[in-house]
C-alpha positions in Angstrom: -32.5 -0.4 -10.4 -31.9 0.5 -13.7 -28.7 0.5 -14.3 -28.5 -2.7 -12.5 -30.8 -4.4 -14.7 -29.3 -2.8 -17.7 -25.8 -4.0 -16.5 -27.4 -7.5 -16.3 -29.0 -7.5 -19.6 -25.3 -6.8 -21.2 -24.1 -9.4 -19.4 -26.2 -12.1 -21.0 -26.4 -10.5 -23.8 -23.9 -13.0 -25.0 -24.1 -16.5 -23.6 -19.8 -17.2 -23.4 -19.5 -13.8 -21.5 -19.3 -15.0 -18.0 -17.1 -18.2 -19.6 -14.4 -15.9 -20.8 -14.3 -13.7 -17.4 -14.4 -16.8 -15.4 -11.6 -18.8 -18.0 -8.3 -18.5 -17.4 -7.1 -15.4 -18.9 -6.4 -11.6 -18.2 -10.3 -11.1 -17.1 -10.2 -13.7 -14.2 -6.2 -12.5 -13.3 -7.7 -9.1 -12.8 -10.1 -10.6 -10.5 -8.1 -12.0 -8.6 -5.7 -9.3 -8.3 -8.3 -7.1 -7.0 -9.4 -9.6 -4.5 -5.4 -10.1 -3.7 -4.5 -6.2 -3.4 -7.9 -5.2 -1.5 -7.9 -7.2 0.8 -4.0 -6.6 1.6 -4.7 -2.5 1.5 -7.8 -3.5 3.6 -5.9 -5.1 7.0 -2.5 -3.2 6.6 -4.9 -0.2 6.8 -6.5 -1.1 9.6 -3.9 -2.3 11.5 -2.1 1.4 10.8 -5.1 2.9 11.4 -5.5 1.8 15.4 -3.2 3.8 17.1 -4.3 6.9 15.8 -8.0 6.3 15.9 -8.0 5.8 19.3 -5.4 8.8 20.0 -8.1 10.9 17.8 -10.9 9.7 20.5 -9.3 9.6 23.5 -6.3 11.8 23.7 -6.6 15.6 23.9 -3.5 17.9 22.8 -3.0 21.1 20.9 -3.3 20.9 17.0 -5.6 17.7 17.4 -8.3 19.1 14.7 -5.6 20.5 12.5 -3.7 17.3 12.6 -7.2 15.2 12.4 -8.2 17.4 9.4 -4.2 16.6 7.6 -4.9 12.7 8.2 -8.5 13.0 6.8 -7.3 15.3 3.6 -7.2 12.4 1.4 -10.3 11.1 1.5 -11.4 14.2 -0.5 -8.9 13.3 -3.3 -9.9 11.6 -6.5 -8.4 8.5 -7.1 -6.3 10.1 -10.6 -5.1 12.6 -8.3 -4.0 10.1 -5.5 -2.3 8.6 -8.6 -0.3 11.4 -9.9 0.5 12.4 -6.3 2.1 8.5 -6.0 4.1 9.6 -9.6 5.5 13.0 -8.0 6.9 11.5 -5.0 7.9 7.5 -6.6 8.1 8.4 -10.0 11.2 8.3 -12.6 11.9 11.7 -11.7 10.2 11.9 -8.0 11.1 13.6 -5.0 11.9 10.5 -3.3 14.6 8.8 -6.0 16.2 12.5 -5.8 16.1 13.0 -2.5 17.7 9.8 -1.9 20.2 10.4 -5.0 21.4 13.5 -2.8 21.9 11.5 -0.2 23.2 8.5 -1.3 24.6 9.0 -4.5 21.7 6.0 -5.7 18.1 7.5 -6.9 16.7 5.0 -4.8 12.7 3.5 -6.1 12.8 5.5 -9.1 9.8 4.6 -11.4 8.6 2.3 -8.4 5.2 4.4 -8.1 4.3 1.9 -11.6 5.1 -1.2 -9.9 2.7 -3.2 -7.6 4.3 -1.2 -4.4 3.3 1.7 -5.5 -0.1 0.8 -6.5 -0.4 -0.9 -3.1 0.8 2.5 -1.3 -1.3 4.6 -3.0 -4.4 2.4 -2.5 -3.2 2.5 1.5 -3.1 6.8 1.1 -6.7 7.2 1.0 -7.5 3.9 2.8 -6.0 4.7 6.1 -7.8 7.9 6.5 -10.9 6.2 6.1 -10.0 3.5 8.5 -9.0 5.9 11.1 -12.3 7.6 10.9 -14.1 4.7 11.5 -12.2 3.2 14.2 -12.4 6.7 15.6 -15.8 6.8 16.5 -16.3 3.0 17.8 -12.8 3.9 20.2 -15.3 7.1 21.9 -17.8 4.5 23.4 -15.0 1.8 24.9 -15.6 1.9 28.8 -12.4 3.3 29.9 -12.9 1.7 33.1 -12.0 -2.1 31.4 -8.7 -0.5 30.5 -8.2 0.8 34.4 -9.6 -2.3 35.6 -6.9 -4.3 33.3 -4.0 -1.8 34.6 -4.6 -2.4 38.3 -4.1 -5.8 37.5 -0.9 -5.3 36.3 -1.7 -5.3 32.8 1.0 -3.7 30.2 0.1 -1.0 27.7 0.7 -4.0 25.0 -1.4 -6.7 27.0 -4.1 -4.4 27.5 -4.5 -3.6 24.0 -4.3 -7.1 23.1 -6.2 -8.5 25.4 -8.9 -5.8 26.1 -9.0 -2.7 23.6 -8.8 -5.0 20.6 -11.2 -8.4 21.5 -13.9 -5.3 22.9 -13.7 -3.5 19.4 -13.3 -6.5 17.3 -16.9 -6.0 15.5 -15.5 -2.7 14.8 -12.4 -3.7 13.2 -14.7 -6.1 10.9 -16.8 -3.4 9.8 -13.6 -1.1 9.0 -12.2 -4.3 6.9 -15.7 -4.5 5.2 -15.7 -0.7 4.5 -12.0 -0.3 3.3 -12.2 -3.5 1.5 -15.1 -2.5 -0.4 -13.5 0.8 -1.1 -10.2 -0.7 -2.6 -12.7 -3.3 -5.3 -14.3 -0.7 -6.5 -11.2 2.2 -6.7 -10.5 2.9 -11.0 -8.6 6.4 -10.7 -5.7 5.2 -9.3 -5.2 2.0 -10.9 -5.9 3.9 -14.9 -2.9 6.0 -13.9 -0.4 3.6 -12.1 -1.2 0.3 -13.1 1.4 -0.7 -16.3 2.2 -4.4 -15.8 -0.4 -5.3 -13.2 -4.3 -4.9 -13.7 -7.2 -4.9 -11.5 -10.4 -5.9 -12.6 -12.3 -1.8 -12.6 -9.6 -1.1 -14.8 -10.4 -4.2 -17.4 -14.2 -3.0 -17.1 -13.1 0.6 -18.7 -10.9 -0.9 -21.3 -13.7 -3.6 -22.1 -16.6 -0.3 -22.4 -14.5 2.6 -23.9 -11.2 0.2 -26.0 -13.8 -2.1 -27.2 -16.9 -1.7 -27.0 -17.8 -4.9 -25.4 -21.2 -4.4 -23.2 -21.1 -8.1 -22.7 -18.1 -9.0 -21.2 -17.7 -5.6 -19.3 -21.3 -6.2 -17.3 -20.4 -10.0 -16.5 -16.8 -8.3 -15.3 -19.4 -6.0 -13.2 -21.2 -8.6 -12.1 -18.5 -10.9 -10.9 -16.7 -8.3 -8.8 -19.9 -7.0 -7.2 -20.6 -10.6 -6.4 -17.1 -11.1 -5.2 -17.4 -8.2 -2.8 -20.2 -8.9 -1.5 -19.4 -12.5 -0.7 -16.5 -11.1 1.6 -18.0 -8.3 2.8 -20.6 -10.8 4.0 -17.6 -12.6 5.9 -16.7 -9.6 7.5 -20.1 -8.8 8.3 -20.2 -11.9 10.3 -17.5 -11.3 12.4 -18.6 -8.3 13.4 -22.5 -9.2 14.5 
């Protein structure tokens, strides 16, 4: 609890510091920029991450651990690591741009690992995995008996999964939202080494501690987002009950 309440004390320290995160202005952009880009990463993740998850609990085939172990790799990455991995493949000089130079004659998305897309890719590289896990162990406990039931009735691969996998493991997929969502509002690493023309608000609370030396403003920052996340992690939390 201490650095909690220390976190607070800076934070009303000064009596405008939740006024200028909350004003227009850079501070509430990055807010809201978090908010936009987690929440994005968090259901494109997800939606990725079914397939696989429930090949990973259901399916048996040779190389399943090694492959399981590949998609899982990234969640022991550091966030500036995920970064400069995002700069070798989309940077100026990446392997994607000359890859597609040799092929085309164009060095296609060079420098596009600084732009939003490639913040948003790289924040959906070590999402994913973590989605996958998760969905992974709620797929081992659906009765597969629901799905036979649904084929003798005709149902399609697609209508089954719409119809019965998903609706079964919706609380599931709510949870996974909540987790990956959470994950994305809090990520710095990868923002501090991508991020040029588009901030997020983790990043604005390092430049606010370590640029300027602003307790104040940096711990109402703090406080906002944590309060932000947990409002929508509360939403999610709902669904899934």
């Amino acid at each position: 609890m201490w650095p909690l309440a220390r976190l607070a004390a800076g934070a009303f320290s000064s009596p405008d510091a939740f006024l200028k995160v909350l004003a227009a202005g850079r501070y509430r952009t990055s807010l809201v920029n978090s908010l936009a880009l987690s929440t994005a990463a968090a259901f494109v993740s997800v939606a990725l991450a079914i397939v696989p998850a429930w090949v990973f609990a259901r399916e048996r085939f040779p190389g399943r651990d090694l492959v399981r172990t590949a998609v899982s790799l990234p969640l022991t990455f550091s966030g500036v690591l995920v970064g400069f991995l995002v700069i070798v493949m989309l940077g100026r000089i990446g392997a994607v741009p000359k890859l597609a130079g040799l092929l085309t004659g164009r060095e296609l998305f060079a420098g596009s690992a600084f732009t939003l897309a490639g913040l948003f890719l790289a924040y959906l590289y070590f999402e994913i995995p973590r989605a996958v896990m998760t969905l992974e162990a709620a797929f081992r406990h659906f009765p597969l008996e629901l799905d036979a039931a649904a084929r003798s009735l005709g149902a399609g691969p697609i209508a089954r999964l719409l119809h019965v996998t998903l609706p079964y493991a919706a609380p599931a997929l709510f949870s996974t939202l909540a987790v990956t969502f959470s994950a994305s509002m809090g990520s710095f690493g990868v923002a501090l080494v991508l991020a040029r023309r588009f901030t997020v608000a983790p990043l604005e609370i390092y430049t606010e501690l370590t640029a300027f030396l602003n307790d104040a403003v940096a711990g109402a920052l703090c406080i906002a987002l944590a309060a932000l996340t947990f409002g929508v992690d509360r939403l999610f939390a709902r669904r899934s009950a």
